[in-house]
N, C-alpha and C positions, 0 to 999 in steps of 0.2 A: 876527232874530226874525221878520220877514216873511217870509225867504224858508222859515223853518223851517213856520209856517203854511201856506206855500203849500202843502209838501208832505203835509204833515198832511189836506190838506182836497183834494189830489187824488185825482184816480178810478183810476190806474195803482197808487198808493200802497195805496188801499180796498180794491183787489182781491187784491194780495199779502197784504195782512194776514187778509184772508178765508180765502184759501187757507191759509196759515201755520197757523191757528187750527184748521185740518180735519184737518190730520196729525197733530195732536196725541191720543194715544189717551187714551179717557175710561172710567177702570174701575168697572166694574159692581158693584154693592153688592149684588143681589139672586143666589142659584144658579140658574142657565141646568139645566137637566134632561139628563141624559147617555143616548143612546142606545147602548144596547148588542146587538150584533146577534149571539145566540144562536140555536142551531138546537135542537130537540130529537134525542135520541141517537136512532141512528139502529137499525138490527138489531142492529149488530155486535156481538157480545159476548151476546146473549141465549145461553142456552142450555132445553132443552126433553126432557122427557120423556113418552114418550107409550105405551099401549095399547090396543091393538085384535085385528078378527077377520079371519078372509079365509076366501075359497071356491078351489077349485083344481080347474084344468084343463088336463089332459096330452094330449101328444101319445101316438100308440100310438109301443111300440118294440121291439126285440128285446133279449131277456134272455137270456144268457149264460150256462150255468152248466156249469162243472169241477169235476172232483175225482176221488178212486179210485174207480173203476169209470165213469166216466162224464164224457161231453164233449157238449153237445147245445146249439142254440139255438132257444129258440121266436121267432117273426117273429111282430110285428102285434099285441103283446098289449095287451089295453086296461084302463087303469085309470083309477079315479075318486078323487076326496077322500072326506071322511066326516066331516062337520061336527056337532056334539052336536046336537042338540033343543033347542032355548032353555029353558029355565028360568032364576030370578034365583039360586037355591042350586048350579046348572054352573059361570052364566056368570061371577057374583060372590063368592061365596065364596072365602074365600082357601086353604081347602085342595084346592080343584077348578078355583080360574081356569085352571091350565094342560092343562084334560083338551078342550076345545073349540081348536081350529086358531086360532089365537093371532100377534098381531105384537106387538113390544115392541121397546124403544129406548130412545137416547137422542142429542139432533144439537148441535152449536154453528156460531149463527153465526163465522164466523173473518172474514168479510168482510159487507157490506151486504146482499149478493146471493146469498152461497153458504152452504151449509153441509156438515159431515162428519158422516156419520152410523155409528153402530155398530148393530146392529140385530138380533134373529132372527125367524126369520120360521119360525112351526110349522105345517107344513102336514101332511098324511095323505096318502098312495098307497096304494091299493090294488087288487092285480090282480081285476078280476072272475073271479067263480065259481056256475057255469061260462061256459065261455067255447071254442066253437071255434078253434083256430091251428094254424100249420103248424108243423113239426121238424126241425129236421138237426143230424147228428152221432149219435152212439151213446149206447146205454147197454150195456155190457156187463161190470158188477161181478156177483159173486156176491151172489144173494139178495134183490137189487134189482128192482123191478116194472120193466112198461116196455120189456124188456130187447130191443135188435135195432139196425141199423143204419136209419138215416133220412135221407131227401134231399126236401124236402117236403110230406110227407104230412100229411095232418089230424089232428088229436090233440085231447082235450078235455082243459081243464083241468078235473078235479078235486080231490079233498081227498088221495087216495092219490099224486097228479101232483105236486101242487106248491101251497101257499098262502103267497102271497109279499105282505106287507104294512110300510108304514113308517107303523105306527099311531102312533109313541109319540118322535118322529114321522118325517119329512122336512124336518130342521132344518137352516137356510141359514145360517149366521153370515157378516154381511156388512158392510164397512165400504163407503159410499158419499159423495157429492161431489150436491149439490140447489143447483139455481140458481131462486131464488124471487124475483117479480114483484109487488110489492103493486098489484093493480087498483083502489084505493081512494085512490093515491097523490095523485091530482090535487081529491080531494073531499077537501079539508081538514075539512068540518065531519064528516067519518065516522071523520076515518085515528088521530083521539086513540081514540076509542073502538072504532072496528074494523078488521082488518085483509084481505081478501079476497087470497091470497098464489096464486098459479098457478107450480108448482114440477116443474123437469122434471128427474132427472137417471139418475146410472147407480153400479151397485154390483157387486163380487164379493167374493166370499168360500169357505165349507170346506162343506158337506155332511156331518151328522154322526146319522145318520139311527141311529132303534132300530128295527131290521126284524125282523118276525115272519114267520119262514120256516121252514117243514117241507117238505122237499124230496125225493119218490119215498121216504114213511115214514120216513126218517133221522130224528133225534132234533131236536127241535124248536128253534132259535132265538131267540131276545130278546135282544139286548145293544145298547147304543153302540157306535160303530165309525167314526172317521176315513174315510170311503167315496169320498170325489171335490169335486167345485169346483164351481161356480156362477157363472152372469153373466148380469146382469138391466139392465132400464132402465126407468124410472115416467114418469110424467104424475099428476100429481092437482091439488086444489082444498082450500087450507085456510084456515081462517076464525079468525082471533083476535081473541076479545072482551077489550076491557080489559084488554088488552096481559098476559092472564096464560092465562087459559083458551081451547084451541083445539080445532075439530074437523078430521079431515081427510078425505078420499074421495079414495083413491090406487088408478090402473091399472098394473099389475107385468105385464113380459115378460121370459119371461129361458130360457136354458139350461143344464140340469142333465146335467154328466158323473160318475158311476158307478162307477168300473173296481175295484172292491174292495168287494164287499157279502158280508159274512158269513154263508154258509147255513146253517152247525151249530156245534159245540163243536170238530169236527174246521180245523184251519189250513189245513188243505190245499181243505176246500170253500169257492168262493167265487159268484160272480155279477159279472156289470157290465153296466150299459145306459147308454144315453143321451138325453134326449129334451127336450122344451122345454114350459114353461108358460105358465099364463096365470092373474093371482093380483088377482083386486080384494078390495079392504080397505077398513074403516072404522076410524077409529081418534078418541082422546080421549086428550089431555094439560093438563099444567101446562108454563108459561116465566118464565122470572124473567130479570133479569142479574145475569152474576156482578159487576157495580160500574157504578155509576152515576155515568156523566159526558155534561155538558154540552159542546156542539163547536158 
């Protein structure tokens, strides 16, 4: 009994039982709060539709035109767009939204960063009139004005020459690929409520222009026609409030090939040019997602 004492009331013994007593785990009666580390969702997956207007600006080019009686190209022609007049009953009304030079769309994110877009972009050509240029090649059908061979020479365009327009319009259908940068990324108290997106990419697509052409008095032209291809590249600045409604300010360059423009009712007359533009636009949408998940 002594010696059991002894050990009971040593300091080697006190300390083990100390220790002893520490590892032993002591369970908590109250819940401890669980952190959970959620991001909010990110682009991927929005999708967006959007319309707007544009103005257009072409390079000069040489227009081509064949058919029975006649092989001839004018050099250097210059045309311009031809944008409505503003009014709200042009711009907004829905049986006239599409008579004003028009973009419309529709994009999904597929990634954070990028998106695919489907898109037409409705712009106007029109060759000025009048307009001095030069000629080569012939004209030599029966009953045809105009009529002689040419290497050069100066020629005016007029009404009886040639009125060559894609009023209706110079329609791009284009799918493209946008890689977008939200600048407001790092300003957390701005990024729930706004979005400031800087969006650079590249697109091509079909040319499907309705050209009004009367060509040396032949019978007049109007129709749709499968006419050439397109290839463009952007830059712009889009702004998304409350992650639904956005605006955008987009710069378009790009170049338009041609080689099959319908002159008359006749198959046999055609046209083809080539030349490059320059297309700023403003534009207004809605974004939603298609499904809502947290990551």
């Amino acid at each position: 009994m002594h010696l059991m004492g002894y050990y009971l009331k040593s300091s080697y013994f006190q300390l083990f039982l100390a220790f002893y007593l520490s590892t032993i785990p002591i369970e908590k009666t109250s819940a401890q709060p669980v952190k959970l580390d959620l991001k909010e969702q990110g682009p991927q997956g929005r999708v967006f539709a959007y319309w707007g207007w544009n103005r257009g600006y072409y390079t000069k080019s040489d227009i081509h035109f064949s058919g029975e009686g006649y092989d001839f190209t004018l050099e250097d022609v210059v045309a311009k767009d031809r944008q409505s007049e503003f009014s709200f009953r042009t711009y907004f009304h829905p049986a006239k939204i599409t008579i004003p030079q028009v973009n419309y769309g529709i994009g999904y994110y597929f990634r954070d960063h990028y998106i695919v877009t489907l898109g037409l972009d409705h712009m106007k050509y029109v060759v000025q009139r009048p307009q001095e240029v030069t000629i080569s090649g012939k004209i030599f059908g029966g009953g045809l004005p105009y009529q002689g061979d040419y290497d050069g020479e100066h020629i005016t365009i007029q009404d009886d020459l040639l009125k060559f327009e894609h009023t209706n319009g110079l329609n791009y259908l284009s799918v493209g690929i946008l890689r977008t940068d939200n600048l407001f990324k790092k300003l957390l108290s701005l990024e729930n409520k706004m979005e400031l997106n800087l969006a650079e990419g590249f697109s091509a697509g079909v040319l499907i222009p309705k050209s009004n052409v009367t060509l040396l008095s032949k019978e007049r032209n109007d129709q749709f026609h499968l006419s050439g291809f397109g290839l463009s590249a952007s830059i712009g600045l889009q702004v998304l409030i409350l992650k639904h409604f956005f605006l955008r300010g987009e710069l378009k360059a790009g170049y338009i090939n041609l080689p099959s423009i319908t002159t008359s009712a006749d198959s046999a007359d055609r046209a083809d040019q080539h030349f490059f533009f320059l297309q700023p636009t403003g534009q207004f949408g809605w974004a939603f997602f298609l499904h809502n998940k947290m990551r």
